[in-house]
C-alpha positions as CSV (number, residue, x, y, z in Angstrom):
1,X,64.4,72.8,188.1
2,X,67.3,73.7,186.2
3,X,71.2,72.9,187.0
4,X,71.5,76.3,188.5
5,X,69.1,76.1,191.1
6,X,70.4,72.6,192.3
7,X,73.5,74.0,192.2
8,X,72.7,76.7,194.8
9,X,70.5,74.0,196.4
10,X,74.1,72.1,196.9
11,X,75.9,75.2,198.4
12,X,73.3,75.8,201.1
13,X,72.8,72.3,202.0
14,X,76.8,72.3,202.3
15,X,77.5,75.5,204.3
16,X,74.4,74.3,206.8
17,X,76.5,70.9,206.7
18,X,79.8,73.1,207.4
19,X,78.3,74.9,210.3
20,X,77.5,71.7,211.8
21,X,80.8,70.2,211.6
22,X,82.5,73.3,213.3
23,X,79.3,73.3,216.4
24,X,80.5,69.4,216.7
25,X,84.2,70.3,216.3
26,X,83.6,73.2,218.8
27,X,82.4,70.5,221.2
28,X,84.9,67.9,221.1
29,X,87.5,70.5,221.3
30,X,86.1,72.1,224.8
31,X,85.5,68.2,225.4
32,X,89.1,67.7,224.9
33,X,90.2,70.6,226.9
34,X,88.2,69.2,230.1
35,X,89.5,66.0,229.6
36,X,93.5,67.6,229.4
37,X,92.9,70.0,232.2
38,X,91.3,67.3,234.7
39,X,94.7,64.6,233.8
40,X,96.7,67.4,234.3
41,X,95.3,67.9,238.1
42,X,95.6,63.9,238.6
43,X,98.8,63.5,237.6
44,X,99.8,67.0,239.7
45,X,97.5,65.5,242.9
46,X,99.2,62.0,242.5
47,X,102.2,63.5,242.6
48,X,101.9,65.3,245.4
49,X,100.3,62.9,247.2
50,X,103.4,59.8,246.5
51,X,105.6,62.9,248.2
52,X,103.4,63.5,251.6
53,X,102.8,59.4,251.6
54,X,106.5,59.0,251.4
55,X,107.3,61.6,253.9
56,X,104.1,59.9,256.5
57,X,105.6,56.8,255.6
58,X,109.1,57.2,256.5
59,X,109.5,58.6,260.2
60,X,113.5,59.2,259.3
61,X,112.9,61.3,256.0
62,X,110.4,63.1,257.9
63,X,112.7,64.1,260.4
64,X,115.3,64.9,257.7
65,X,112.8,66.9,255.7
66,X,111.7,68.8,258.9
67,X,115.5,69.2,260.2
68,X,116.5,70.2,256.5
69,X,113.7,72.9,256.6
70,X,114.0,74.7,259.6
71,X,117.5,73.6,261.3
72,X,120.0,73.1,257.8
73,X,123.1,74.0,259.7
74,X,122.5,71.0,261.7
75,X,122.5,68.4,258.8
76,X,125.6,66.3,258.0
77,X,126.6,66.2,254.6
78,X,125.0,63.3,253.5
79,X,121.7,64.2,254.6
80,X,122.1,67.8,253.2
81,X,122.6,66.0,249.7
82,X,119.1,63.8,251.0
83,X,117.7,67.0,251.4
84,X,118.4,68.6,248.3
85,X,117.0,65.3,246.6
86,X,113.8,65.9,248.3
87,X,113.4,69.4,247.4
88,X,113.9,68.8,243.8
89,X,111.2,66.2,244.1
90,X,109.5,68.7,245.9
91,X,110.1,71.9,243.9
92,X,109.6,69.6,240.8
93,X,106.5,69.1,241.5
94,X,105.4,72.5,241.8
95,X,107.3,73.8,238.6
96,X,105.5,71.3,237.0
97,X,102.6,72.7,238.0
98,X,103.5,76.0,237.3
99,X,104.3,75.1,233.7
100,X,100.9,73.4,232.8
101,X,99.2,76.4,234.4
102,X,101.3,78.4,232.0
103,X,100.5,76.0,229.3
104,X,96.4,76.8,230.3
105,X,96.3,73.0,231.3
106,X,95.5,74.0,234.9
107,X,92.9,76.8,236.7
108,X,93.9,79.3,238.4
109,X,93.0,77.6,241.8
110,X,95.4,74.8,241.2
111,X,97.6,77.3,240.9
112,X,97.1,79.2,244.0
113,X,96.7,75.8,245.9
114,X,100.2,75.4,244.9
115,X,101.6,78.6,245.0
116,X,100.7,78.2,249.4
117,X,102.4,75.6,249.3
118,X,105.5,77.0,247.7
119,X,105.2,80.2,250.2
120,X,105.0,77.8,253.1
121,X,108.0,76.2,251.9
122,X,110.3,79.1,251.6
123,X,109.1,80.6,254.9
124,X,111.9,78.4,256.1
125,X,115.6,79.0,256.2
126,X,116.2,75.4,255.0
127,X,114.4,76.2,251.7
128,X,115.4,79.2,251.2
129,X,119.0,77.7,251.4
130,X,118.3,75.1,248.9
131,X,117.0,77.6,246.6
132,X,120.2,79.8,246.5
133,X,122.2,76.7,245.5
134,X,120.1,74.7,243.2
135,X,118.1,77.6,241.2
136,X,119.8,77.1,238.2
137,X,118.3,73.8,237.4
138,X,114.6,75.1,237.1
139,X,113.3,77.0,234.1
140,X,113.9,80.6,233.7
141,X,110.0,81.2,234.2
142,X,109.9,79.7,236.9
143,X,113.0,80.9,238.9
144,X,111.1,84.6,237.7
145,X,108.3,83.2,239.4
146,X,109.7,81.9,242.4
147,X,112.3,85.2,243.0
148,X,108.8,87.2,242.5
149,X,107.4,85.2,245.0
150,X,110.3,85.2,247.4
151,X,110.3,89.0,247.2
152,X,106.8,89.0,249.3
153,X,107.6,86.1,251.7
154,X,109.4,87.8,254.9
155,X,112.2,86.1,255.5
156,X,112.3,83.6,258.2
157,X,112.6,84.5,262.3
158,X,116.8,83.9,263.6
């Protein structure tokens, strides 16, 4: 065997080695991806649930969050500021999750778990209310998204 022929030995034996390392790169990659998608769900879920454990938790934020939702005219001033916190928690939360979904970090049915919860929320004048005052401190996508929501919610009943 002459140089030649081991050299075209060499080039086989490293484009069979070459398509192995992209089949194992391919792997740890979609690997990878499961791994990002399912931390990104956690930290969403946690998040969520530290708000609803806080809310079950304290029987006076409850009733604030309730009041702030469907009654806002009746809230003093301080508890209207209370309320505002909470929705920024609240709408945080669910920007956030819009984002990653964006971002292809979460499915489409996180998404649409989230996205009944946001229509829930502004089926209330309370929210609705918040949203009209404090819009400006989300993302543009997401106030796109939201107004595009808002647009099929019907309003809330006088």
């Amino acid at each position: 065997m002459d140089w030649s022929s081991l050299a075209d030995i060499g080039e086989v034996v490293s484009a069979i080695a070459v398509l192995i390392s992209l089949a194992y790169l391919a792997v740890q990659i979609r690997q990878n991806t499961q791994t990002v998608r399912a931390n990104a769900f956690h930290g969403a879920s946690t998040e969520w649930l530290s708000f609803t454990a806080q809310l079950a938790s304290d029987p006076e934020l409850a009733e604030l969050y309730q009041q702030g939702r469907f009654a806002p005219d009746t809230l003093t001033p301080q508890q209207s500021r209370r309320f505002d916190l909470l929705l920024d928690t609240n709408l945080g939360l669910t920007e956030n999750v819009f984002l990653q979904y964006r971002f292809g970090f979460l499915t489409q049915s996180n998404q649409d778990r989230f996205a009944a919860i946001l229509s829930a929320q502004f089926r209330t004048e309370g929210v609705r209310a918040y949203w009209r005052r404090r819009r400006t401190f989300y993302t543009a996508e997401f106030v796109a998204y939201v107004e595009r929501e808002l647009s099929l919610i019907p309003p809330p009943a006088a």
